[in-house]
C-alpha positions in Angstrom: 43.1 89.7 80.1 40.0 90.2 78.4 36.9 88.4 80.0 34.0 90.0 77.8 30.7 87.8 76.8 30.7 89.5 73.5 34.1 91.1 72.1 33.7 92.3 68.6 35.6 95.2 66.4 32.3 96.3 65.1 29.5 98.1 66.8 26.8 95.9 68.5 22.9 96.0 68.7 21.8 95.7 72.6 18.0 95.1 72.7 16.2 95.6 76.1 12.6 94.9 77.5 11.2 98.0 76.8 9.4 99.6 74.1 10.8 98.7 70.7 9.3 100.8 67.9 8.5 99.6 64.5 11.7 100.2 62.5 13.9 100.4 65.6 15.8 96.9 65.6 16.3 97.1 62.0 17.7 100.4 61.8 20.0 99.5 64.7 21.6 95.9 63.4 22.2 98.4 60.2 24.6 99.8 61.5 25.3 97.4 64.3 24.9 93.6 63.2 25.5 91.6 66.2 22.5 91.6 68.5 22.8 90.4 72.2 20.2 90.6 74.7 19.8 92.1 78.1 17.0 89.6 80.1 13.6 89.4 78.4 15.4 91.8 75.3 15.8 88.1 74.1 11.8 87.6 74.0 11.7 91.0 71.5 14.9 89.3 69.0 12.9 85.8 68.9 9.5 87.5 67.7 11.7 89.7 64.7 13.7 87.0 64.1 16.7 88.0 65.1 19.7 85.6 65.8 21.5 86.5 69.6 25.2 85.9 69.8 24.3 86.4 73.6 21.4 86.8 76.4 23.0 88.4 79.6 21.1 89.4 82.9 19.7 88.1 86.0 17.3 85.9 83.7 14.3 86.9 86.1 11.9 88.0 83.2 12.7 86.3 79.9 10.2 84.2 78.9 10.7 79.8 78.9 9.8 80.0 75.1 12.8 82.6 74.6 15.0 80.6 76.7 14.4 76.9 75.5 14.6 78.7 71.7 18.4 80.4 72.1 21.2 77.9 72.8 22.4 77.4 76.5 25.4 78.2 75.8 24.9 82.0 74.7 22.9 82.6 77.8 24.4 84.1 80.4 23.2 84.7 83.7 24.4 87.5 86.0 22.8 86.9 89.6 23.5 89.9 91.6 20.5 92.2 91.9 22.5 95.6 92.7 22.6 96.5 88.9 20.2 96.7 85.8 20.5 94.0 82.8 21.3 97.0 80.8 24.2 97.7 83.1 25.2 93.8 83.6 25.4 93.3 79.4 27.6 97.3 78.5 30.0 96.0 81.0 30.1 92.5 79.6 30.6 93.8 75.9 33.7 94.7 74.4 33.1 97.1 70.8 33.4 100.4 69.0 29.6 100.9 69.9 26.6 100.0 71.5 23.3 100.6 70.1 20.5 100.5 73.0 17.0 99.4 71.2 14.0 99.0 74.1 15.1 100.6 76.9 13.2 103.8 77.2 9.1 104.4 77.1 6.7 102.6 79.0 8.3 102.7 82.3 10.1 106.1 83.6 12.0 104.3 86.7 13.7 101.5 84.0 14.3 104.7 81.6 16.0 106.6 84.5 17.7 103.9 85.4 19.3 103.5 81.7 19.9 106.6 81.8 22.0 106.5 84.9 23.7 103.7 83.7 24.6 105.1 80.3 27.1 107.9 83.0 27.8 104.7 85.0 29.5 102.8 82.0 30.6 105.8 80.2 34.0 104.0 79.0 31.5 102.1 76.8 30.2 104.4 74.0 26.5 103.8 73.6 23.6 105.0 71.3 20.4 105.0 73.1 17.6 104.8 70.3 14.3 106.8 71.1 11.2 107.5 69.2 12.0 111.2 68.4 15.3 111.0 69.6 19.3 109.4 70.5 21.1 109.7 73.4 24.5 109.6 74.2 27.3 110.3 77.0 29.4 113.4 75.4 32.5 112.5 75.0 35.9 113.9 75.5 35.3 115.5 72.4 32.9 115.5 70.0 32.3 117.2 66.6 29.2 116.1 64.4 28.3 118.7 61.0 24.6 119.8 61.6 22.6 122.1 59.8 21.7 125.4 61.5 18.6 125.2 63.4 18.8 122.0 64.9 17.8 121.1 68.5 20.8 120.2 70.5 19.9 119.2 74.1 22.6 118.9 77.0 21.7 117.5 80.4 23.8 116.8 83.3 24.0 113.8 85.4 26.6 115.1 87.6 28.9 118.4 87.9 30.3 119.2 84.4 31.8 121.6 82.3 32.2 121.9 79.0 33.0 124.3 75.7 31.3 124.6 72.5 31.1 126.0 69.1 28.0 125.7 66.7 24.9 126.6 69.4 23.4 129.5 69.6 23.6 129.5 73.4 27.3 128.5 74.3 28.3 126.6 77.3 31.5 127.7 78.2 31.9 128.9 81.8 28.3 127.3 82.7 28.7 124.9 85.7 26.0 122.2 84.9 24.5 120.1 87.2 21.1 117.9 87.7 20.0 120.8 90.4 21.2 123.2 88.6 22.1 125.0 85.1 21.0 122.3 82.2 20.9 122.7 78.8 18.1 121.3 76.8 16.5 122.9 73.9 19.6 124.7 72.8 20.3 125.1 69.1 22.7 124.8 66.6 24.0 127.6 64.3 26.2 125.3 62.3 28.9 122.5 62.6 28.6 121.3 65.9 31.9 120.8 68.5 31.4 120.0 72.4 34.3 119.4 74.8 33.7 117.8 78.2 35.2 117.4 81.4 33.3 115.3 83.2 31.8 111.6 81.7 28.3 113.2 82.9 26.7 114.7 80.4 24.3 113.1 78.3 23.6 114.8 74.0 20.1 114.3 73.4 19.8 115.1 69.7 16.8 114.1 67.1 16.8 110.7 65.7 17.5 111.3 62.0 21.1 111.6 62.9 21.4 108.4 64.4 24.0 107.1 61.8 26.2 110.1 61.9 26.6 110.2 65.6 26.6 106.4 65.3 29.6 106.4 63.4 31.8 109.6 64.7 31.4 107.5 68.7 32.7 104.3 66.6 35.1 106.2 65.3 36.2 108.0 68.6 40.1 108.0 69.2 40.6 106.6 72.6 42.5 110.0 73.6 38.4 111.3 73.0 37.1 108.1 75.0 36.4 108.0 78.5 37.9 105.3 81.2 36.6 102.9 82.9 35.7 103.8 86.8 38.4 102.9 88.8 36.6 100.5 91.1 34.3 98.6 88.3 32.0 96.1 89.7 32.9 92.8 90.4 31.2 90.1 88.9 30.6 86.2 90.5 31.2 83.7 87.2 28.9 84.0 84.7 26.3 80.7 84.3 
């Protein structure tokens, strides 16, 4: 039974509260053309434009303008307060993708908090859009052609281990964890191919390649994909 706000077979555009560069929401609903909201994300869409197919959250800091302006029926309010918005709309969206627009700068506890939720709802492939950079839960699997050179950044958010070809530091045999061994600033000497056994590692990798990664997670075979947690979090009906 599928009991998804949004269920699409192409990759959505997620915009949150936070800082949304010129360019960003454009470059996302590219590649991703339905846009849904998390919260006050619905206040950035109506300034550029944008038409939601959905607003989900706790609706505690969208604006009155943004919510007389989108139609009652796409909003969806999510009252518990033991998750983010961010969290309440990836595990209320069914698709190949999610591109994340506004939800890092200006505040480090709501980007460490999207952070932790990307590992949280890791079944849910997600590209995080930065200024310089994307970000992304490794996969299973995950093989992306990259010229030599190129800063490849891994960082734990839990024990993981992992193998790679195409860095000029490999990881094999390297137990990662938040208080211990991480892997930023690491560089490519070609191709690049990661394996993962853990759904804890996040790929921080600069932001021209935001369409390629884009489309190899859309792509991913679910043998590559992560599950769901086995306890996920209950929801009460959405209003």
């Amino acid at each position: 039974m599928n009991n998804k706000i949004v269920d699409k077979l192409h990759p959505v555009t997620l915009i949150g509260g936070g800082a949304v560069g010129d360019g960003d929401l454009e470059a996302a609903l590219a590649l991703a053309p339905t846009c849904v909201a998390a919260d006050s994300g619905a206040d950035a869409a109506m300034r550029a434009g944008v038409e939601l197919a959905a607003v989900i959250g706790d609706m505690d800091s969208i604006s009155a303008a943004a919510q007389r302006h989108i139609p009652r029926a796409r909003q969806h309010r999510i009252p518990e307060q033991m998750s983010t918005d961010f969290d309440k709309a990836l595990r209320h969206i069914s698709a190949p993708l999610v591109i994340a627009v506004g939800f890092s700068g200006l505040r480090i506890d709501h980007q460490l908090a999207a952070l932790h939720t990307l590992v949280m709802r890791a079944d849910v492939a997600c590209l995080m859009l930065g200024a310089e950079d994307v970000i992304f839960v490794c996969p299973r699997r995950f093989d992306l052609p990259m010229p030599a050179g190129t800063r490849v950044s891994l960082f734990p958010m839990g024990r993981v281990m992992g193998r790679s070809t195409g860095l000029e530091w490999p990881i094999e045999g390297l137990d990662f964890a938040p208080d211990g061994v991480s892997g930023t600033s690491n560089r490519a000497t070609g191709d690049l191919h990661l394996e993962m056994d853990q759904p804890k590692m996040l790929c921080i990798l600069p932001r021209r390649f935001m369409a390629a990664v884009a489309e190899n997670l859309a792509a991913l075979p679910a043998s590559a994909r992560w599950p769901a947690r086995a306890a996920p979090r209950k929801d009460p009906p959405p209003s």
